[in-house]
N, C-alpha and C positions, 0 to 999 in steps of 0.2 A: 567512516563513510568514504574517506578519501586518506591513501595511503603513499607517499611522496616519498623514494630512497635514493641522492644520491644521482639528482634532474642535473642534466647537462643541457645546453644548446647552442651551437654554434655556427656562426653566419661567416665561413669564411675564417679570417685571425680575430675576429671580433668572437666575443662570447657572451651572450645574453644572458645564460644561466650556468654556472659553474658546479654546485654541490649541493642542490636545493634539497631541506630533508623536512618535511612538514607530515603531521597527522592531521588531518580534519575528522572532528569527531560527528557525527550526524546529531542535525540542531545547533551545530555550531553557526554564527553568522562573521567572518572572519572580513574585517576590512583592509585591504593589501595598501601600503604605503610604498614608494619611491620613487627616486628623482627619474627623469625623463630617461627613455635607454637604460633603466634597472632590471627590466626582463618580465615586468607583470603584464601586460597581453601577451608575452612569449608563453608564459607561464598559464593563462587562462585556455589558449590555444591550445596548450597538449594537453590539457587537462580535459577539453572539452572534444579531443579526439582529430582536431584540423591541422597541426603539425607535428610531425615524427620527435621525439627525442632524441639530441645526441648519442646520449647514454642517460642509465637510471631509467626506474621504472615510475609509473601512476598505477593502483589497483583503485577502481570503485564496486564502494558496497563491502556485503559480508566475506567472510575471511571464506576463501584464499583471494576474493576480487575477481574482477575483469577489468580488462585493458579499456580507454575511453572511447575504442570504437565499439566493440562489445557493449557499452554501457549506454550509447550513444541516450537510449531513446529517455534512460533516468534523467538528462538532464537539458535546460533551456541554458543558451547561450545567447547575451547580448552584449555587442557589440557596437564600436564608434560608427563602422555601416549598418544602417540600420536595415538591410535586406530585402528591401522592398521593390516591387515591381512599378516603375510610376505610371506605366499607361493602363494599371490596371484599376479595379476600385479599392477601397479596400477590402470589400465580401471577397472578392474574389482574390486578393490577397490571401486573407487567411484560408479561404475555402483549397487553393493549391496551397497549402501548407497543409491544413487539415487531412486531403484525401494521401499527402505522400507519407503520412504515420498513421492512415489507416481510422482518422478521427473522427466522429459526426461534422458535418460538414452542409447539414439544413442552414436554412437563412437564419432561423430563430436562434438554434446556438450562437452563431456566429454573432447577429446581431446584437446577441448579449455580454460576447464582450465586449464589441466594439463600444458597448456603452460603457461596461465598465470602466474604463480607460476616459471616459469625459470627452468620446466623441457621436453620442449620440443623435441618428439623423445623418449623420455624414459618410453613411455606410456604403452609398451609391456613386458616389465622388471619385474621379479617378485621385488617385495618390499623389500627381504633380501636383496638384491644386494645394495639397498642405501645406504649412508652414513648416519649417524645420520642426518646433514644437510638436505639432499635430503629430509628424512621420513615427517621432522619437515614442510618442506614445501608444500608435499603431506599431509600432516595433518590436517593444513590452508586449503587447498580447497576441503577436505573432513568436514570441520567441518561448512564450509560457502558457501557451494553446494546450500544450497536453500535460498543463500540472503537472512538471516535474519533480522531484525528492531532489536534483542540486540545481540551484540557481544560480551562474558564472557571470559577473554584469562587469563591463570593463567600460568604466566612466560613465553610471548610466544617466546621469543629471546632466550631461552635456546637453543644450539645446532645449531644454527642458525650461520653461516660467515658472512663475512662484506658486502657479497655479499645478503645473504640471508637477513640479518639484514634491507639492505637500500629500501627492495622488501616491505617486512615487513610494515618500516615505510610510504612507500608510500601508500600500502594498507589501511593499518590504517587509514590515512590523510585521504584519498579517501571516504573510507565507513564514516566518521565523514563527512565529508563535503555533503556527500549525504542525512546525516540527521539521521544515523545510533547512537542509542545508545552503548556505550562500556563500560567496566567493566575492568580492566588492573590490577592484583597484579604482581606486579613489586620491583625487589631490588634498579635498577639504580635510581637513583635520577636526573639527569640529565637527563635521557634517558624519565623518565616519567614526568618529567616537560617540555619536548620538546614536546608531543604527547598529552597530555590530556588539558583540559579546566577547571579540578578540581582535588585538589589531597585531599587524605582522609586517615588520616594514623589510624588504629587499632589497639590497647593496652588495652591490660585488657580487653580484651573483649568486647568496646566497642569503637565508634568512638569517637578518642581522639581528630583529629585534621578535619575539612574540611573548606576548604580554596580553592574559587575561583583564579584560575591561575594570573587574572591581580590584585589582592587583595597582591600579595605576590611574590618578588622576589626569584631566587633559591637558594640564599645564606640565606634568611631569612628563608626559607619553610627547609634547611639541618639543620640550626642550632635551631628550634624548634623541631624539627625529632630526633635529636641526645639528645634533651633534654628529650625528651618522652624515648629514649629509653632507657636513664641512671637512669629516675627515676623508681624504679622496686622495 
């Protein structure tokens, strides 16, 4: 699904990503590990079509690929901003997301996710009015309005409650089980060894560690993680 040779990027003498070489196989649910300044939003970004690569390519999809602009419309992208318009409601949030990929864009669709998402009723509300929580979960179904085949989520339990968190995880399961590719940089350790099928931790620029889930227990995957990230 997602073919990674040899990802560069650089800011300046600073270097976010040096030799990244990754396959994502479609169905794969991949949770991305490292320390802060490791390159994973740099890394979700190109992949997601919003920043150029130094060098090294991304193909998505079947052989020979497209470039992630090309690919653009395969995939939802979310994000630490969560993209929202606040003077707007949220209908009318998603409804300009909906009409600019061409999507049904009636009240009733829309008002069917917004339910889905556990904000049902609050569909007429301008978006300042939400809580961080709320936004983060109006975000989710603005970012995955048009069933995507890859889901990119860069930290998406930030802001999120216990309530919003367990919505989350069932979603996630959901779209994996349907066949959906994911992409996850994630701090918990736990939390992304519950969710994903391969965890992939980045250091120095490139992929230090990847390791299929049933290859590796969570105590064995924290204490090579911890070893990556003292050696510096």
């Amino acid at each position: 699904m997602i073919q990674v040779q040899g990802l560069a990027k650089w800011f300046g003498k600073f270097s976010a990503l040096r030799d990244l070489r990754l396959t994502v196989n479609q169905g794969d649910f991949i949770a991305l590990f490292g320390r802060n300044g490791a390159g994973k939003t740099t890394f979700l970004r190109i992949v997601a079509g919003l920043t150029r690569p130094s060098s090294g390519t991304v193909l998505i999809g079947e052989a020979p690929g497209k470039s992630p602009g090309e690919a653009r419309g395969q995939m939802g992208y979310l994000s630490h901003n969560t993209a929202l318009y606040a003077d707007l409601t949220a209908l009318e949030n998603l409804r300009f997301y909906a009409q600019l990929h061409g999507l049904p864009s009636g009240d009733g669709e829309l008002e069917q996710r917004i339910e889905q998402v556990g904000l049902a009723g609050r569909g007429r509300e301008p978006v300042r009015n939400y809580s961080r929580g709320m936004q983060q979960r109006l975000a989710i179904a603005r970012a995955f309005l048009h069933d995507p085949a890859v889901l990119l989520l860069d930290e998406p339990f930030t802001g999120l409650d216990q309530a919003g968190t367990e919505f989350l995880k069932r979603y996630l399961s959901d779209a994996h089980a349907r066949g959906s590719t994911c992409l996850m940089a994630i701090h918990d350790a736990p939390l992304g060894y519950e969710l994903a099928s391969r965890l992939v931790v980045i250091d120095k620029g490139v992929a230090a560690l990847d390791a299929a889930k049933p290859s590796i227990t969570l105590a064995e995957f924290q204490d090579r993680y911890r070893a990556l990230a003292e050696d510096r």
